[in-house]
GUFI-322022 format. One record per residue (C-alpha): x, y, z; residue number from 1; residue in one letter. Coordinates in steps of 0.05 Angstrom, whole numbers, plus 5000, padded with zeros to 4 digits. Layout:
<atoms>
[[X; Y; Z]; NUM; "A"] ...
</atoms>
This chain:
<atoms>
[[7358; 8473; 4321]; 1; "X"] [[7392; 8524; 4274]; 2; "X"] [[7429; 8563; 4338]; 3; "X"] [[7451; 8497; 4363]; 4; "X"] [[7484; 8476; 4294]; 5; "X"] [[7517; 8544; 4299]; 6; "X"] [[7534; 8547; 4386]; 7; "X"] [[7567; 8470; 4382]; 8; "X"] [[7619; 8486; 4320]; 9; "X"] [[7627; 8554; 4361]; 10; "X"] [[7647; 8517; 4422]; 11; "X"] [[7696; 8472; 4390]; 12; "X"] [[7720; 8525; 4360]; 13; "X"] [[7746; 8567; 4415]; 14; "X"] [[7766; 8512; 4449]; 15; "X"] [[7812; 8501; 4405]; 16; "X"] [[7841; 8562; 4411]; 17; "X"] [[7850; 8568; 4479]; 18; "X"] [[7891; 8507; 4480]; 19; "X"] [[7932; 8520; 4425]; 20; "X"] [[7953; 8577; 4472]; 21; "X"] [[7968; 8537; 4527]; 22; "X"] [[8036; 8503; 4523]; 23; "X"] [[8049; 8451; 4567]; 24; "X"] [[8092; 8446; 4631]; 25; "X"] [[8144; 8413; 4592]; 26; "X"] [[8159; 8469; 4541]; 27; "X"] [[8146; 8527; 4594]; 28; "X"] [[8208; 8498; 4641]; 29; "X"] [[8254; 8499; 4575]; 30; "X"] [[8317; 8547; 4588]; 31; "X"] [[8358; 8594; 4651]; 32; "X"] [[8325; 8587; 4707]; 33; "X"] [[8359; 8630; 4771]; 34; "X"] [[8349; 8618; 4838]; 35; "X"] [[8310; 8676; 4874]; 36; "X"] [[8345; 8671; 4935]; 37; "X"] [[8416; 8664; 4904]; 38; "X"] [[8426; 8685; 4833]; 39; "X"] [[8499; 8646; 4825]; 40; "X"] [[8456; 8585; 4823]; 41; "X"] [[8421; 8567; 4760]; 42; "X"] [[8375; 8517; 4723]; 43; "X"] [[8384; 8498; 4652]; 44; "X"] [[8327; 8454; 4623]; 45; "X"] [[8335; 8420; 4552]; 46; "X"] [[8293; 8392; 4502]; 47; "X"] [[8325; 8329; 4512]; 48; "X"] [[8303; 8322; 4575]; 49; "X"] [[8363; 8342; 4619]; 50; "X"] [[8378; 8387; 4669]; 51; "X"] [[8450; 8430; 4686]; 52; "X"] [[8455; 8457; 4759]; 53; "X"] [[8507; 8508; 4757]; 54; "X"] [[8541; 8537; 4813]; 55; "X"] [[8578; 8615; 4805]; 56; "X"] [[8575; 8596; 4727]; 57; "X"] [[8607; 8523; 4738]; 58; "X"] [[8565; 8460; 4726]; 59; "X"] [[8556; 8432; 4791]; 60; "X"] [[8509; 8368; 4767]; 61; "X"] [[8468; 8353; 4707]; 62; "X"] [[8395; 8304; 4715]; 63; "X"] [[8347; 8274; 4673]; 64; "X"] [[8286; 8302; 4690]; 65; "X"] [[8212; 8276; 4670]; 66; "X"] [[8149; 8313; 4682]; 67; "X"] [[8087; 8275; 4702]; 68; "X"] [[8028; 8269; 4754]; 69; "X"] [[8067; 8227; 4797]; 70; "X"] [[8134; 8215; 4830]; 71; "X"] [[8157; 8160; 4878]; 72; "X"] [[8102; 8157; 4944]; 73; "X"] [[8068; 8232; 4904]; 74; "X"] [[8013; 8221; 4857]; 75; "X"] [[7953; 8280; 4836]; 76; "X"] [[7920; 8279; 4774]; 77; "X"] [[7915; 8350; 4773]; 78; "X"] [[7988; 8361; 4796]; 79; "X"] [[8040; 8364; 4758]; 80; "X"] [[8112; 8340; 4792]; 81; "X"] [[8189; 8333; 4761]; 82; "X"] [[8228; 8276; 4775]; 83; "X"] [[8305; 8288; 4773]; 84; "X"] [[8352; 8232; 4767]; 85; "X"] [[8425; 8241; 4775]; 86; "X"] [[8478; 8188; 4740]; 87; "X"] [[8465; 8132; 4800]; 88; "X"] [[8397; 8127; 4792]; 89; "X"] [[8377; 8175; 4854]; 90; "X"] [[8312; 8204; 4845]; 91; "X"] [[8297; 8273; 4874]; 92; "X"] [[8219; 8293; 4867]; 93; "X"] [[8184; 8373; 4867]; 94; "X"] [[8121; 8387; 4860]; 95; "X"] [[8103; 8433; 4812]; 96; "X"] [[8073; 8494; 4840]; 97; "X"] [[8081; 8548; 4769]; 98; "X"] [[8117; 8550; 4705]; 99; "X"] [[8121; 8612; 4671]; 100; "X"] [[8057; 8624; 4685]; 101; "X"] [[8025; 8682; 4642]; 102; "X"] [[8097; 8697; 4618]; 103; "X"] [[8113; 8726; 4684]; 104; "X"] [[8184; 8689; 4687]; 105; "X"] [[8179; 8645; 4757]; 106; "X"] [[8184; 8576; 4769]; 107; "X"] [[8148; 8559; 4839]; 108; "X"] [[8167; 8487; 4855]; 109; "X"] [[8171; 8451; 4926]; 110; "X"] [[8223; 8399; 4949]; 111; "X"] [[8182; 8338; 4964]; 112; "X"] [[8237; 8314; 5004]; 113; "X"] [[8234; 8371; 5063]; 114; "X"] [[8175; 8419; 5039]; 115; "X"] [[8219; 8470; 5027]; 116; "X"] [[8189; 8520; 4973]; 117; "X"] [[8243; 8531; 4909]; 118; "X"] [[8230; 8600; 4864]; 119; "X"] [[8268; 8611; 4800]; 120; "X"] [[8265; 8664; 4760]; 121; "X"] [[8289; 8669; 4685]; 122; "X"] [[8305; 8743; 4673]; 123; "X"] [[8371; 8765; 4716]; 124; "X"] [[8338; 8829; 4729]; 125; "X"] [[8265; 8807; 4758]; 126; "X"] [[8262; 8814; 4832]; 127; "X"] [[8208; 8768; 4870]; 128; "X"] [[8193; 8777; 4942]; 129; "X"] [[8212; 8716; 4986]; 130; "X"] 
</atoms>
């Protein structure tokens, strides 16, 4: 009885900790993102849940964007997908395939639209293969 008064506390206890470390999709996105394929073209995400699209340092659009487990038809539980809508009310859905995952500096989504596969990257210099 003693080592389970001491193992369930334990438990809790790292559990905490682990996801205290783990920051959500929604802060992970925050900032440059570059395309991989085409580094002219670039991503800023805000806090305030809006998105720039710039174009050889010109801002070619700017969304709202939400993050959730569904958009339009698309729904997962264990998916994540981001919703962008432009000024008119057009919604454009991607599934969310990484984020900054273990601070390695990609964002892996997928057009929902055609299945084509997006990669951003957030440091200039970081090459990714295609």
């Amino acid at each position: 009885m003693k080592k389970l008064l001491f193992i369930v506390p334990l438990l809790f206890f790292a559990s905490a900790i682990f996801a205290q470390n783990q920051d959500p999709s929604s802060k992970r996105i925050l900032g440059n993102w570059y395309s991989n394929t085409n580094r002219n073209i670039k991503w800023i995400f805000t806090p305030d849940g809006k998105v720039y699209n710039y174009n050889n340092d010109r801002m070619s659009v700017m969304y709202k964007y939400t993050i959730s487990n569904s958009c339009q038809n698309f729904s997962d539980d264990t998916a994540e997908f981001i919703t962008l809508r432009d000024k008119d009310g057009n919604e454009f859905c991607f599934r969310i395939n990484a984020v900054n995952e273990n601070k390695k500096g990609v964002l892996s989504l997928t057009n929902l639209s055609n299945m084509q596969p997006l990669v951003f990257v957030n440091d200039l210099n970081l090459k990714i293969a295609p």
